[in-house]
N, CA, C and O atoms as CSV, one atom per row, in Angstrom:
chain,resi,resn,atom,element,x,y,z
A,1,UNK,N,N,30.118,-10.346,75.163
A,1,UNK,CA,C,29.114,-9.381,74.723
A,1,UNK,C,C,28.730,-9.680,73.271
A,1,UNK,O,O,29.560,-9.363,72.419
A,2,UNK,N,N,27.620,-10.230,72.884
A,2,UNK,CA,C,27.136,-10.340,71.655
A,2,UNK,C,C,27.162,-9.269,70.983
A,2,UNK,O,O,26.627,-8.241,71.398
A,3,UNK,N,N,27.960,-9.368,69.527
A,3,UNK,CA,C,27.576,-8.316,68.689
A,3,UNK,C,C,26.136,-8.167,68.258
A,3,UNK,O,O,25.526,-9.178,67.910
A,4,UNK,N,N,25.372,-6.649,68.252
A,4,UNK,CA,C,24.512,-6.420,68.024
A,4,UNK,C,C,23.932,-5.987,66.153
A,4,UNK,O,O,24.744,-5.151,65.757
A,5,UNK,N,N,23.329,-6.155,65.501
A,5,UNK,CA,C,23.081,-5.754,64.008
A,5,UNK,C,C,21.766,-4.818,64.392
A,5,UNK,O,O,20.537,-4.846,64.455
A,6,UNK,N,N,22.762,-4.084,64.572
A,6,UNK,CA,C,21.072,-2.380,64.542
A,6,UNK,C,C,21.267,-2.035,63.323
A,6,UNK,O,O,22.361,-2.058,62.760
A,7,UNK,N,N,20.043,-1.636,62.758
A,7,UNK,CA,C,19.676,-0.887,61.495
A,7,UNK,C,C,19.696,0.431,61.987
A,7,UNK,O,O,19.441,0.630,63.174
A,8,UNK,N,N,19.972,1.367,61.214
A,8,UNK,CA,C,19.697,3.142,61.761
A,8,UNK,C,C,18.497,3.124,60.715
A,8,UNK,O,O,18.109,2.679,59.635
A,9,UNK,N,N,18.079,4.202,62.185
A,9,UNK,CA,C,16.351,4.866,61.312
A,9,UNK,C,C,16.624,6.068,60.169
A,9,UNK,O,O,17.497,6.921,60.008
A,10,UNK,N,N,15.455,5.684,59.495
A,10,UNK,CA,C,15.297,6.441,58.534
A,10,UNK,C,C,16.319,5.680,56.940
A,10,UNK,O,O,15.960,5.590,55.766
A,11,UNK,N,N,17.317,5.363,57.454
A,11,UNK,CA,C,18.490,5.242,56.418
A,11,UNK,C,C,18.190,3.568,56.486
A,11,UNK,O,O,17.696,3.069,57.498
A,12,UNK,N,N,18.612,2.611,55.068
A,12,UNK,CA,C,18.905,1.327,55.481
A,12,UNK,C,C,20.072,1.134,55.745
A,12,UNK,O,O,20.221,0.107,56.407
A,13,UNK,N,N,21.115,1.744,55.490
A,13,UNK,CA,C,22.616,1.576,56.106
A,13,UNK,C,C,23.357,3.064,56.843
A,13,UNK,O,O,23.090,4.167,56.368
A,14,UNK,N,N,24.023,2.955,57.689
A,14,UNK,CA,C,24.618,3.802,58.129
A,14,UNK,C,C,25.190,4.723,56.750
A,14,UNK,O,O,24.852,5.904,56.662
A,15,UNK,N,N,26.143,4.044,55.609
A,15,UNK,CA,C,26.739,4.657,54.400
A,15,UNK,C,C,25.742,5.829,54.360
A,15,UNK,O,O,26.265,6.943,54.326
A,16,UNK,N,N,24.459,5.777,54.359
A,16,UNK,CA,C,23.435,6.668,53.877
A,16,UNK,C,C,23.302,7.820,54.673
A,16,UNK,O,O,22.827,8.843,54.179
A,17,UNK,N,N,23.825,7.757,56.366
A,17,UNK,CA,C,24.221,8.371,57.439
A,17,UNK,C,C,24.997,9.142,56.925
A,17,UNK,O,O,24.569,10.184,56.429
A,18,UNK,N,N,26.459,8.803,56.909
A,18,UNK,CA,C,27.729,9.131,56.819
A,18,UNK,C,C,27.661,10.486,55.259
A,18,UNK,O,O,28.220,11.573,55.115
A,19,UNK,N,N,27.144,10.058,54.778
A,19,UNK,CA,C,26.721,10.718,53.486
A,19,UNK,C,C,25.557,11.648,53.509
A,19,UNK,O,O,25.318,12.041,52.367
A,20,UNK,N,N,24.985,11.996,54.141
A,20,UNK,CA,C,24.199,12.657,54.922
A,20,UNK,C,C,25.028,13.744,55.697
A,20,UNK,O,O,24.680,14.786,55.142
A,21,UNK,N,N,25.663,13.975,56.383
A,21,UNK,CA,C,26.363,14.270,57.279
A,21,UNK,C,C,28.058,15.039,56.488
A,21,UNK,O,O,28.409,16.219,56.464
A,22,UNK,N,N,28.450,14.357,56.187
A,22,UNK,CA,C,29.448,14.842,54.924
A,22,UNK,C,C,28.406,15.908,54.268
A,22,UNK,O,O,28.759,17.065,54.498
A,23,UNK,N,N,27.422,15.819,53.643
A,23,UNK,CA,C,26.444,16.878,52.549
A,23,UNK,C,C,26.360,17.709,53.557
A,23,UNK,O,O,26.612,18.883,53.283
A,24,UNK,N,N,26.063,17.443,54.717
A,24,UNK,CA,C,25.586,19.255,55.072
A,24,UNK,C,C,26.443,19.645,55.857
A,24,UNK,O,O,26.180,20.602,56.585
A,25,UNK,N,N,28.113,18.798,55.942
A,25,UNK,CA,C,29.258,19.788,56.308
A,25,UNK,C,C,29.575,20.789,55.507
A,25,UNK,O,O,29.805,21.972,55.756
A,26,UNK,N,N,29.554,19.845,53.945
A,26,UNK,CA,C,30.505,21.070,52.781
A,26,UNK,C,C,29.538,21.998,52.331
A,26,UNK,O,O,29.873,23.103,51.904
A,27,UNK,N,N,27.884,21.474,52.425
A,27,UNK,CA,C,26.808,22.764,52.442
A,27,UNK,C,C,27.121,23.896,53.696
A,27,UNK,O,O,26.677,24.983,53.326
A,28,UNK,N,N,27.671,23.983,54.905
A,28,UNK,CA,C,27.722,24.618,55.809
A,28,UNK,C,C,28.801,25.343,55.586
A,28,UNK,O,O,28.846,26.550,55.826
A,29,UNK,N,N,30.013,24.492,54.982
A,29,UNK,CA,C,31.711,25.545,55.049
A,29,UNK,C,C,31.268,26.743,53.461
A,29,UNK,O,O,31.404,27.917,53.117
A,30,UNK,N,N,30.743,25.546,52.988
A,30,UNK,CA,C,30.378,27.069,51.352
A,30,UNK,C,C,29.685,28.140,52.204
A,30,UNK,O,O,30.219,29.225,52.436
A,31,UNK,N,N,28.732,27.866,52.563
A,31,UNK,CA,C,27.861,28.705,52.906
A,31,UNK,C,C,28.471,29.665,53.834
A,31,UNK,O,O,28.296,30.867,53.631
A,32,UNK,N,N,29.316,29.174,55.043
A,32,UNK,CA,C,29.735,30.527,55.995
A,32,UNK,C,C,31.254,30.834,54.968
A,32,UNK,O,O,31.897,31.850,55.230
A,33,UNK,N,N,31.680,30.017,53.972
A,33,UNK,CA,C,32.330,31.196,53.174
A,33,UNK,C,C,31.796,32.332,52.303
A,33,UNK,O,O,32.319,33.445,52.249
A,34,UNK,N,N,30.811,31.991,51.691
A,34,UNK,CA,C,30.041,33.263,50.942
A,34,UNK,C,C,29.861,34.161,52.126
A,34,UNK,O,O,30.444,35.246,52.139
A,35,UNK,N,N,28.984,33.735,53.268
A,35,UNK,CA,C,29.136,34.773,54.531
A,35,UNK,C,C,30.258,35.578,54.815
A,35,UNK,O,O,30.313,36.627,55.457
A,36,UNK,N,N,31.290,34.834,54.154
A,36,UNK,CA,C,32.641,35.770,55.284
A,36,UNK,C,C,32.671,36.686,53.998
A,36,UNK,O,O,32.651,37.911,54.116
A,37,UNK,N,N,32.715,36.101,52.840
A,37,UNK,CA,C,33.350,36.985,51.385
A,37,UNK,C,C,31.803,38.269,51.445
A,37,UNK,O,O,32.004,39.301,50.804
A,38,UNK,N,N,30.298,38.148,52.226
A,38,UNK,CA,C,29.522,38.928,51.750
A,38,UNK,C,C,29.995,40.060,52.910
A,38,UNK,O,O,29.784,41.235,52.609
A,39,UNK,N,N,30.574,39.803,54.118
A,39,UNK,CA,C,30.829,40.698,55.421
A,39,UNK,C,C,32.127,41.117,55.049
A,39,UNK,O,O,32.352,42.289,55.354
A,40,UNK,N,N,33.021,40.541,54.501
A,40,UNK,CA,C,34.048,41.215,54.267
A,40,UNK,C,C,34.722,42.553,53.665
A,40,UNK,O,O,35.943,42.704,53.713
C-alpha cells in the first residue's frame, strides 16, 4: 500500500489542525466552567 502525502484543507499542515482543535477544547472547558460557577 503506497504511502499517501494528503495535505488537509484549509490548514497547510495538520500541526495547524491539531492546534485548532486543542483552542476550542480549553475555550469550551473555561467556558462550561464559568457556566457551572454562574448556575451554581
Amino acid at each position: 500500500m503506497p504511502e499517501t502525502d494528503e495535505k488537509p484543507p484549509l490548514f497547510k499542515t495538520w500541526k495547524g489542525w491539531y492546534a485548532l482543535v486543542i483552542g476550542l477544547l480549553l475555550l469550551q472547558i473555561i467556558l462550561f466552567a464559568q457556566l457551572t460557577k454562574l448556575f451554581s
